[in-house]
C-alpha positions in Angstrom: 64.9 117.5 80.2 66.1 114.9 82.9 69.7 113.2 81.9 71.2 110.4 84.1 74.4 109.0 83.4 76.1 106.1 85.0 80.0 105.2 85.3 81.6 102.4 86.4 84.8 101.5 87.0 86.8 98.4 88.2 90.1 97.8 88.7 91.7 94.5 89.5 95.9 95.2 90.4 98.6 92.6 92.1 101.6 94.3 93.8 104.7 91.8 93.8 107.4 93.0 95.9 110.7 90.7 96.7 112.9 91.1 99.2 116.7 90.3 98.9 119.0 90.0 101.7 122.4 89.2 101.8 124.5 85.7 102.9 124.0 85.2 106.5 126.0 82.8 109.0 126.0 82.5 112.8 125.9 80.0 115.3 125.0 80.4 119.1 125.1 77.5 122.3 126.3 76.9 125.6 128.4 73.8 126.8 129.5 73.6 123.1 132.5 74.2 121.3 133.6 74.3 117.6 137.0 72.1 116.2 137.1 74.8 113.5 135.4 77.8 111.7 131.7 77.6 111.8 131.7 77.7 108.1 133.9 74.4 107.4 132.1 71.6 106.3 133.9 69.2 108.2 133.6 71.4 111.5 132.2 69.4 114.3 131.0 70.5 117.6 131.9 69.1 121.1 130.5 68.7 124.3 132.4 70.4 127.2 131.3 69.6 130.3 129.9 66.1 129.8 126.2 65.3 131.4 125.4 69.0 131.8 122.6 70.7 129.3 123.9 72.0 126.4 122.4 73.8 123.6 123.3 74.6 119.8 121.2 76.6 117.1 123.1 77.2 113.3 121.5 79.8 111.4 122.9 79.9 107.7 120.5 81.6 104.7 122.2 82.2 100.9 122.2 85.8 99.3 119.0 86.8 97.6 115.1 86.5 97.6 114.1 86.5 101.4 110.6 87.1 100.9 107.6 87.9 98.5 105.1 89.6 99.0 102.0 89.7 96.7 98.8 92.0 97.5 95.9 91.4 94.9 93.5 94.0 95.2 89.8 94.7 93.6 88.4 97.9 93.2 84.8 98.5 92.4 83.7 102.3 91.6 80.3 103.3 90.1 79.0 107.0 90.2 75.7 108.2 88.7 75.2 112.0 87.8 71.6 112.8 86.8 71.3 116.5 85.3 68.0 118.5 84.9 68.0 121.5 81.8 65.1 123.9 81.6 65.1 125.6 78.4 62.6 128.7 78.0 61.4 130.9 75.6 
């Protein structure tokens, strides 16, 4: 006697990650100077040599989600078994 059997299996999953980061501030240039802390809203920046290049990036990012991450992923499985008895007497 010949038995098959077939499974199958799928699977459908989403990972959701966040990443949190912190308050972040900084400032960076040349042939610039502040009047005040970076961080003042009335803070203005100056030229000091006039007619020479100057250059000024602010970076500023709030506390909390920095990034998210979501990975959807499908998995399909199928297996067959097939058995064979002998009975005797």
């Amino acid at each position: 006697m010949q038995s098959t059997t077939t499974t199958t299996i799928d699977i459908e999953r989403t990972i959701e990650t966040e990443v949190y980061g912190g308050e972040y501030s900084s400032w960076s240039g040349s042939n610039v100077t502040p009047s005040a802390d970076i961080a003042g809203s009335s803070t203005t920046f100056s030229v000091n040599t006039a007619g020479d290049p100057w250059s000024l990036e602010i970076t500023t990012r709030d506390a909390g989600i920095v990034e998210t991450i979501d990975i959807t992923e499908t998995i399909d499985s199928t297996s067959t078994t097939t058995s064979l008895s002998i009975f005797s007497q």
